[in-house]
N, C-alpha and C positions, 0 to 999 in steps of 0.2 A: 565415397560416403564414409563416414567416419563408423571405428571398430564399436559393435556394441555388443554389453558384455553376458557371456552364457547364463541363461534363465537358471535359475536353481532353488527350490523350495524360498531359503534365505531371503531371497527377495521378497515374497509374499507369505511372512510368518503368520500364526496363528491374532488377530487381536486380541489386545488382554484388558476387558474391561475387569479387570482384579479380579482372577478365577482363584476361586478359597483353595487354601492350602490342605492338602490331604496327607496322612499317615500310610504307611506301606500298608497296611491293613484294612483302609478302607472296605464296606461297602457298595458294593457297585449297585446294588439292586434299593439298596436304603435310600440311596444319593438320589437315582434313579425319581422314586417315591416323592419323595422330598422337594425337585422339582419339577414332577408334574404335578402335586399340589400348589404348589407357588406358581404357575403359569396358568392354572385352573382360573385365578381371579383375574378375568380381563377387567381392564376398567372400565367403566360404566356411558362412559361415551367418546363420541369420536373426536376428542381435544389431542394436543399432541401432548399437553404439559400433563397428562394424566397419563400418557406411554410413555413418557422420556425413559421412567428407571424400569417399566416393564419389560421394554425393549430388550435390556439391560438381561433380564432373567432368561431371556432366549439365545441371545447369546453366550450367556456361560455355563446355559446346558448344550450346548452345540459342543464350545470347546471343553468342556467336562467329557463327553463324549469321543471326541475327534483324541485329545493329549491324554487322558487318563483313561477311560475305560478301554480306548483302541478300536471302536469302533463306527468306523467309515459311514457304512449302511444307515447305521442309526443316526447317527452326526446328519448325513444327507435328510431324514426323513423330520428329524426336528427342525433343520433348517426351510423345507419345504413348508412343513407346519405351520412355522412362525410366516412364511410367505401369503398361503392362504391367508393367514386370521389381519393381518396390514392390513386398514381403513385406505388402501391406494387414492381411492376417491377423492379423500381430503387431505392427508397427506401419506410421506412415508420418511425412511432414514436411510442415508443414504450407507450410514454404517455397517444398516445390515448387508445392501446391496455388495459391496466391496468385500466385507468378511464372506460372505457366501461365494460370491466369484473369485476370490483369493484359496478357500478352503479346494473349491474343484481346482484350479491352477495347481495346487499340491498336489492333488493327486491325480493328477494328468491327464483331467476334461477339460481341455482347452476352446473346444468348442460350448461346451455347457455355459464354460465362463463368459463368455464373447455373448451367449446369448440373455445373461441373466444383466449383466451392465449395461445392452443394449435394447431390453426393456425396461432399463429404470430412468438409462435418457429419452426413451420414445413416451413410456407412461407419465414417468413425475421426474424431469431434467433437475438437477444439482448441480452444483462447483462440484461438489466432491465426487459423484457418480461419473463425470466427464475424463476428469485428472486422474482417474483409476483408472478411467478405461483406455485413455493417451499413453499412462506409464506404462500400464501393460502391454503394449502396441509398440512401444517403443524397445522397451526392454527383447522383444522380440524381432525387430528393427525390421516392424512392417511400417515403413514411411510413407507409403500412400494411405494404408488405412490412419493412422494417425494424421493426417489431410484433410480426410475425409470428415473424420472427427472434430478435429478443430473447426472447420468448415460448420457441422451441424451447432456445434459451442456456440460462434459466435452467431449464427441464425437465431438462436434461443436470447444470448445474452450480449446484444451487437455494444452496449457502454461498457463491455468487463475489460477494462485494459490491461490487467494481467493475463486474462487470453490471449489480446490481439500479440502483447508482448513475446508470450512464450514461443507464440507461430512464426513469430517473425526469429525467435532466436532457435528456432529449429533448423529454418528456411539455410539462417546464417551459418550454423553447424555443417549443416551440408553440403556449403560451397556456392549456396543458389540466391547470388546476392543479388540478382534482379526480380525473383519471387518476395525474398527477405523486405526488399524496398516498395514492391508492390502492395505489402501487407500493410505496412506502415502509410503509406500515401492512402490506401483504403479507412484505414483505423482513421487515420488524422482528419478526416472529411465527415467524421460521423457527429451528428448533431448534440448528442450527446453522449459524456463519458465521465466514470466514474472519477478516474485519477487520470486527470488530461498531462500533471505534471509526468506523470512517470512515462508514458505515452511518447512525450515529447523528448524528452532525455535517453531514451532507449534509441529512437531513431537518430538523433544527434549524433550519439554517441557511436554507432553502427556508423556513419559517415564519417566518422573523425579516426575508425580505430581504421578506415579502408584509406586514409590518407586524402579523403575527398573534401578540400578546404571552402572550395567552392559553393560545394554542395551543403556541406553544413553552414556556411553563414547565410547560405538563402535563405535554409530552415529556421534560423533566428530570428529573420525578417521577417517571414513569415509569419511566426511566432507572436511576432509583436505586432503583427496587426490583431491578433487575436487578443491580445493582454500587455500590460504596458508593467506587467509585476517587475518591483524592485530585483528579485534573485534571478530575474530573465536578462535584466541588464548585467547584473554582476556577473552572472557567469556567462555570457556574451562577452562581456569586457574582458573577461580572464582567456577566453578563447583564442580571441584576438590578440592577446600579447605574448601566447605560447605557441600559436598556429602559423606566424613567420610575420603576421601583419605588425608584432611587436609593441612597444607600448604607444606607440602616437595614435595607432589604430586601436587602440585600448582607449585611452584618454579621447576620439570621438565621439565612441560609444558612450562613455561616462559624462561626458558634455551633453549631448545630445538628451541623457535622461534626465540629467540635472532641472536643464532648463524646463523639460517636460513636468518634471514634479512642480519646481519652480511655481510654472505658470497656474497650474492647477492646486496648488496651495497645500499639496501633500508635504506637509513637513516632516514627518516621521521616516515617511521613503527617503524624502531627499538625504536625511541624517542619516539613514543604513547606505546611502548611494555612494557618498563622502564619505566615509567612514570606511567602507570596500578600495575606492577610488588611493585614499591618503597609504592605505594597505598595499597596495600594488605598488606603488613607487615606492615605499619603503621596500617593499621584496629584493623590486628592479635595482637598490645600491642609490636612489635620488632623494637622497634628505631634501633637497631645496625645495623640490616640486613636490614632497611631500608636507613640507612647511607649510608650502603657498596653499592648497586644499584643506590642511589644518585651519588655517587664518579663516575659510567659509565654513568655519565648522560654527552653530548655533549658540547660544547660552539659553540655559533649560530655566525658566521662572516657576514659584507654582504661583498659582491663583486661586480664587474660588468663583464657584460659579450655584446659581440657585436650583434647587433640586422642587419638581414640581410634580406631587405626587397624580396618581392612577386618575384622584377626580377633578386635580385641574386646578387645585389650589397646592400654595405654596408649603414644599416641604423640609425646609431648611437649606443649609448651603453645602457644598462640595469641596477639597483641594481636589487640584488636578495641574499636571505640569504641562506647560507649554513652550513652543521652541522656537526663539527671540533670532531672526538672522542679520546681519551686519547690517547688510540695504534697510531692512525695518527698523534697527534700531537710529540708525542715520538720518531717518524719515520720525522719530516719536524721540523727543528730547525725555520727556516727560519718565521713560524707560531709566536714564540714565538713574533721576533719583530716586525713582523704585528701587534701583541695582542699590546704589547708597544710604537707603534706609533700611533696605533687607543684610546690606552689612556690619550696619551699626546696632540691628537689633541681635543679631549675630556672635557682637562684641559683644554687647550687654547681658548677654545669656553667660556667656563663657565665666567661668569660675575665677581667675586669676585676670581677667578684663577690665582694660582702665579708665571706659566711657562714664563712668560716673565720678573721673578723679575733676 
């Protein structure tokens, strides 16, 4: 298992939602005063956007408390306070949650802590109340409970793929690279997720850095039965010409989506496809064959087209550019003298132009 480093306050400082600056001289008893009149006015109903900055006032009579007056006791009994009076019902914050279980981490209620993070996952679950209570799990380098943890995460939030991610690069930390691939193969089966990209590129990437060539071009496959997106192929393509298959197993890849954009009329992909494609072989030292995929590169026209408002009648016209490919222009002559009129009005615009000689 890998070294993990000695707990020490530093790790879990005070938060500082901008606690006012004080003079050597303060008031303790004024300050005191001061905010328990300002916390006196709860707000009037249970909205969150009516606590957001209340919130606010509870925690920097805690740490007014905890950093300046030096008083533990008191710090615990405001932060309790503030615990009771949270609407949990409708919502909560998980700010408070973490500053409260960080504040006992200081002063070395480790159990207090465990227990106040692990009613804010059981009452009202968070991103944040989770990843506070994994770092702190970690930092302590309890790796089953941080299992456990993650385990309850993703039960709560099964499309967060920055969870599934993090599990899996725990897993990988730890040497347990057939847990690490189990996570992933789990993640990648769920029907839905938030950021499928990052999801897919984590696990690739985990295959690629163990030397498993195999493994990761299945996951491309894979991949693309799921989605046919132009940067799946590109960096597919790029894999392949760095992974030992080189670049003819490059140039398959890029064939293969060509024709697929091709057919389905995506001109825009095909033009990002080419464009990556003519890139590679320029990398590789092959002008020729970089030429040659040059040559199927498109000529962009604009056009217009009629814009047809909300009720269905006509609302004037549009430009918009369009992307003219060799086969098509070979197939419509008519292209040609569009090209030849659009360069003669071209002349004609230019300042020092000699179409009207």
């Amino acid at each position: 298992p890998p070294m993990f480093p000695k707990m020490s306050h530093r790790m879990f400082p005070a938060h500082d939602p901008i606690l006012p600056i004080f003079t050597d001289d303060f008031d303790v008893e004024r300050t005191r005063e001061v905010f328990e009149r300002a916390i006196a006015n709860v707000p009037p109903a249970a909205e969150k956007r009516l606590w957001r900055r209340y919130i606010y006032l509870w925690l920097k009579y805690a740490i007014f408390e905890e950093l300046k007056a030096k008083d533990v006791p008191r710090t615990r009994e405001v932060l309790e306070a503030c615990r009771k009076l949270l609407p949990h019902t409708h919502f909560t914050f998980a700010k408070f949650w973490v500053h409260f279980a960080h504040f006992e981490v200081r002063h070395d209620r480790l159990d207090s802590a465990r227990k106040l993070l692990g009613f804010a996952i059981g009452r009202c679950p968070k991103d944040k109340s989770f990843k506070a209570y994994i770092e702190l799990e970690l930092q302590l380098g309890e790796v089953q409970r941080c299992r456990q943890l993650y385990q309850k995460y993703l039960e709560w939030a099964p499309s967060k793929c920055s969870a599934w991610t993090s599990f899996a690069e725990l897993e990988a930390s730890l040497g347990e690279t057939e847990r690490c691939r189990a996570i992933y193969e789990v993640a990648t089966q769920q029907t839905a997720l938030d950021m499928p990209e990052v999801l897919w590129k984590g696990y690739i990437d985990f295959e690629i850095d163990l030397n498993e060539t195999e493994r990761a071009r299945a996951l491309y496959r894979q991949l693309l039965e799921r989605t046919q997106h132009v940067k799946v192929y590109l960096s597919f393509g790029a894999f392949e010409r760095i992974s030992g298959g080189g670049m003819e197993a490059a140039e398959g890849v890029f064939a293969e989506a060509e024709a697929l954009f091709k057919e389905r009329g995506l001109k825009e992909e095909r033009l990002l496809l080419l464009e990556g494609w003519r890139d590679a072989h320029t990398e590789a030292g092959d002008a020729d064959k970089a030429e040659q995929v040059q040559s199927r590169m498109p000529k962009r026209i604009k056009k217009k087209r009629p814009i047809v408002g909300e009720d269905g009648e006509a609302a004037g016209w549009e430009e918009f550019y369009d992307y003219v490919y060799p086969e098509e222009e070979a197939k419509a002559p008519s292209l040609k003298i569009l090209e030849m009129a659009q360069k003669w009005k071209k002349q004609k615009t230019q300042p020092n132009g000699d179409a009207d000689e």
